[in-house]
C-alpha positions in Angstrom: 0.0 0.0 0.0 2.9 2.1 1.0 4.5 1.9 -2.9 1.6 2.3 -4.3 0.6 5.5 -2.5 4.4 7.2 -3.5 3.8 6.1 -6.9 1.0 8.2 -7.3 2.3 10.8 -5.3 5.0 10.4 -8.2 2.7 10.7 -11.0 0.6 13.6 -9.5 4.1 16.3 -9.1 5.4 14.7 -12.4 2.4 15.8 -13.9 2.6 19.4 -12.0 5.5 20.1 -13.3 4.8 18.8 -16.8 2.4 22.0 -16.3 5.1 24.8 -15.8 7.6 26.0 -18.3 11.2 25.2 -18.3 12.3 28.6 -17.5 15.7 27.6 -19.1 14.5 27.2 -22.4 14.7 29.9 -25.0 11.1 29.8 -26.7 10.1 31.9 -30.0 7.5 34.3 -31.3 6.9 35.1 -34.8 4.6 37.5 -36.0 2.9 39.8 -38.5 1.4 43.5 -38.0 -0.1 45.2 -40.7 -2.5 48.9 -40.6 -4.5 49.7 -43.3 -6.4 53.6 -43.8 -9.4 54.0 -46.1 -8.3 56.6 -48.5 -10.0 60.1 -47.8 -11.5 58.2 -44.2 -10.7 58.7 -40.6 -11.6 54.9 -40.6 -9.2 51.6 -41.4 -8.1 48.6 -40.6 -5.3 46.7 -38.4 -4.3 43.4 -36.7 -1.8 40.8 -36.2 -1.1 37.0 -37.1 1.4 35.6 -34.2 2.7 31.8 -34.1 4.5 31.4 -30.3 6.0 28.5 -29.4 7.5 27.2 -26.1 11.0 25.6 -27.6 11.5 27.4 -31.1 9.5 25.5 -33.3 7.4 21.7 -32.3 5.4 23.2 -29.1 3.0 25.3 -29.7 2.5 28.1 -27.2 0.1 30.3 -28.5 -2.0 30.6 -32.1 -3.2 34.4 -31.9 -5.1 36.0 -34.6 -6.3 39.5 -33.8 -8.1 41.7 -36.7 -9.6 45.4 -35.8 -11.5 48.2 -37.3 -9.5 51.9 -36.3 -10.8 55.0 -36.2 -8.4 58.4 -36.3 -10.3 61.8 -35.0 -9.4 64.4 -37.7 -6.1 66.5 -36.3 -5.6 64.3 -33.3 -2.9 62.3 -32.7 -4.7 59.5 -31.2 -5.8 55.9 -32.9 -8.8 54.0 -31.7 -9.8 50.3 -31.9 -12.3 47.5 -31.5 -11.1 44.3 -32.3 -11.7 40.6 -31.9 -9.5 38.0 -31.0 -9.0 34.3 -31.5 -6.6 32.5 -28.9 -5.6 28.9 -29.1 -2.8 28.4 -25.8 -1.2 25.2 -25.9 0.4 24.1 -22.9 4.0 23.4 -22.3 5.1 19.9 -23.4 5.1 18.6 -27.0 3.2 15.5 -26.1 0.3 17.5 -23.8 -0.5 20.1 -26.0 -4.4 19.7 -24.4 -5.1 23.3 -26.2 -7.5 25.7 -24.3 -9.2 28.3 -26.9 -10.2 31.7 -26.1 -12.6 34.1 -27.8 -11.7 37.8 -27.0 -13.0 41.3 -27.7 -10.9 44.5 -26.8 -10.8 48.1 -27.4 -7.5 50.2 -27.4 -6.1 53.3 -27.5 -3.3 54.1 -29.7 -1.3 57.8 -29.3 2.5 58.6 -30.0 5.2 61.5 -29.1 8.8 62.5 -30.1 11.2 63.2 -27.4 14.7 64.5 -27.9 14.5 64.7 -31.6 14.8 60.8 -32.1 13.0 59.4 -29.1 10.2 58.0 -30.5 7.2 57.0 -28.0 4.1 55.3 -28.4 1.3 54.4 -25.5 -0.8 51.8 -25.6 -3.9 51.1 -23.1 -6.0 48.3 -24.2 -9.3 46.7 -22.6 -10.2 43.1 -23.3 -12.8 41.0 -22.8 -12.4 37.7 -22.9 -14.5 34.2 -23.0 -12.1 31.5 -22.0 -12.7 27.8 -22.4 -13.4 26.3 -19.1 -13.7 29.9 -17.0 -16.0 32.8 -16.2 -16.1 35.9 -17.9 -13.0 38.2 -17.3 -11.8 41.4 -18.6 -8.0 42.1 -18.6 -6.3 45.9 -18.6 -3.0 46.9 -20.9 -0.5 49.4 -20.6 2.5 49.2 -23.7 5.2 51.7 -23.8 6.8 51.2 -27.0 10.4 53.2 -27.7 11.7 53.5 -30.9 15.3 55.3 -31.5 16.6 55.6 -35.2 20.6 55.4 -35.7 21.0 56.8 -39.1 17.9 58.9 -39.8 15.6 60.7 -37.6 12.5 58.7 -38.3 11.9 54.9 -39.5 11.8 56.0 -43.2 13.1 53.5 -46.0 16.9 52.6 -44.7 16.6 53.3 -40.9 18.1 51.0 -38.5 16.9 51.5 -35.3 16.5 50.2 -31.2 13.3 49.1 -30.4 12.6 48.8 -26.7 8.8 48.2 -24.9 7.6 46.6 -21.8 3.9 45.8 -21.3 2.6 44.8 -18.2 -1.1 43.0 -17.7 -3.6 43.3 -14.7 -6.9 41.2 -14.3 -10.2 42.7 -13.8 -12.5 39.9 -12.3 -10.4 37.7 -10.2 -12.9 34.7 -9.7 -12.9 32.0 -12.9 -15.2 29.7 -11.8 -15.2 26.7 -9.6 -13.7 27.9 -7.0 -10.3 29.3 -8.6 -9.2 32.9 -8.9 -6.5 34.4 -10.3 -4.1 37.6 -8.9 -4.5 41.4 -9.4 -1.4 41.1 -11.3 -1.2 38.7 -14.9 1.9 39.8 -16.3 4.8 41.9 -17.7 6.8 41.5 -20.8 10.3 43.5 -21.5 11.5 43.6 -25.0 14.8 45.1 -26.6 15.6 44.6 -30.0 17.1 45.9 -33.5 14.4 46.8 -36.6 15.3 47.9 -40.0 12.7 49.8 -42.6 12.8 48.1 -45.8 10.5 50.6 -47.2 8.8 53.6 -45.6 5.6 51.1 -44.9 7.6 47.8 -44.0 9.8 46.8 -41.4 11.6 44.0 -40.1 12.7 43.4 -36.3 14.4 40.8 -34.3 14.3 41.0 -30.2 14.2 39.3 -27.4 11.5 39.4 -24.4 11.0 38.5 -21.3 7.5 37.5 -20.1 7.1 37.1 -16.4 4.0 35.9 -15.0 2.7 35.0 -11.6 3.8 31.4 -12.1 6.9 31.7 -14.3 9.3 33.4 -16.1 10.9 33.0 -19.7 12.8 34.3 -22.4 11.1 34.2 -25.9 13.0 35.2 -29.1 10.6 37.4 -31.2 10.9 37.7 -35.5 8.5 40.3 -36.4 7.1 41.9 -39.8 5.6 45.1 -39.5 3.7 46.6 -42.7 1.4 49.6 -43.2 0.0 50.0 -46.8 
């Protein structure tokens, strides 16, 4: 009786940590961003594809595809949107991928300055609501600083290399998900640093890395992005 209890007691924090992220491992995110306007229109379009993966490539992390409609006030410097989301989170473990989906709805705010002549600043505070598989209704809150520095022009024109740096960080609205569980005031934060160049003036290429800690965890994630206005 004795074995067999310690065997499960095995199985049951084998399988716990079969749950949790090997921190040491580098993971990857690739990505597309595009932005559309409707010529002579204050309205467009935006959104972005992402493929994350816990290892590289083999373990899915996350399949997000987000599409939104944008509206710009005439003479303000200040982008609005309401999107939807589709989330599909695998979770760590290439043989207990046991994907969750999500169905999400958020608005945003999108506004920019210049500081210094080549500090380039972006904020953005997004709202989300979102229906996850398995849980109660919960709303999440957003806050993105996004920095931008040129090297060898003063904006990210055709030919500019630049810095990118942003950090995000997450906080929960309802904190009950049903059955009993709850999550923390705090969800997340995400740091990124990395190196862009403009292939045009309306596409860009950038490779960083982040680092996305949560309440749980904490891991690096190589990120490969395409960024393209037309």
């Amino acid at each position: 009786m004795k074995n067999i209890l310690t065997a499960l007691l095995l199985m049951v924090c084998l399988q716990a940590t079969a749950q949790v992220p090997d921190q040491d491992q580098l993971g990857a995110w690739y990505m597309y961003f595009w932005n559309t306007e409707f010529k002579n229109s204050n309205w467009g379009l935006q959104g972005d594809y992402q493929y994350r993966d816990w290892r590289g490539l083999g373990d899915r992390e996350q399949l997000l595809l987000r599409t939104g409609v944008t509206y710009t006030p005439t003479n303000s410097n200040v982008k609005f949107t309401l999107g939807y989301a589709n989330i599909t989170t695998g979770r760590f473990g290439a043989d207990i991928d046991a994907p969750v989906s999500e169905n999400r709805i958020y608005q945003e705010a999108l506004f920019g300055q210049r500081l210094f002549d080549r500090l380039l600043l972006t904020h953005r505070i997004r709202f989300e609501q979102r229906w996850v598989e398995n849980q109660a209704f919960r709303t999440r809150f957003r806050y993105n600083l996004f920095i931008n520095v040129p090297w060898n022009k003063k904006d990210l024109s055709k030919g500019a290399f630049y810095t990118a740096f942003y950090n995000e960080i997450f906080i929960n609205g309802e904190r009950n998900i049903g059955n009993g569980r709850s999550v923390q005031f705090f969800d997340r934060n995400r740091t990124y640093i990395g190196m862009g160049y403009s292939v045009t003036d309306h596409l860009r290429l950038q490779l960083g890395y982040m680092e996305q800690t949560t309440v749980n965890w904490q891991k690096g994630q190589l990120q490969f992005s395409l960024h393209h206005n037309f």
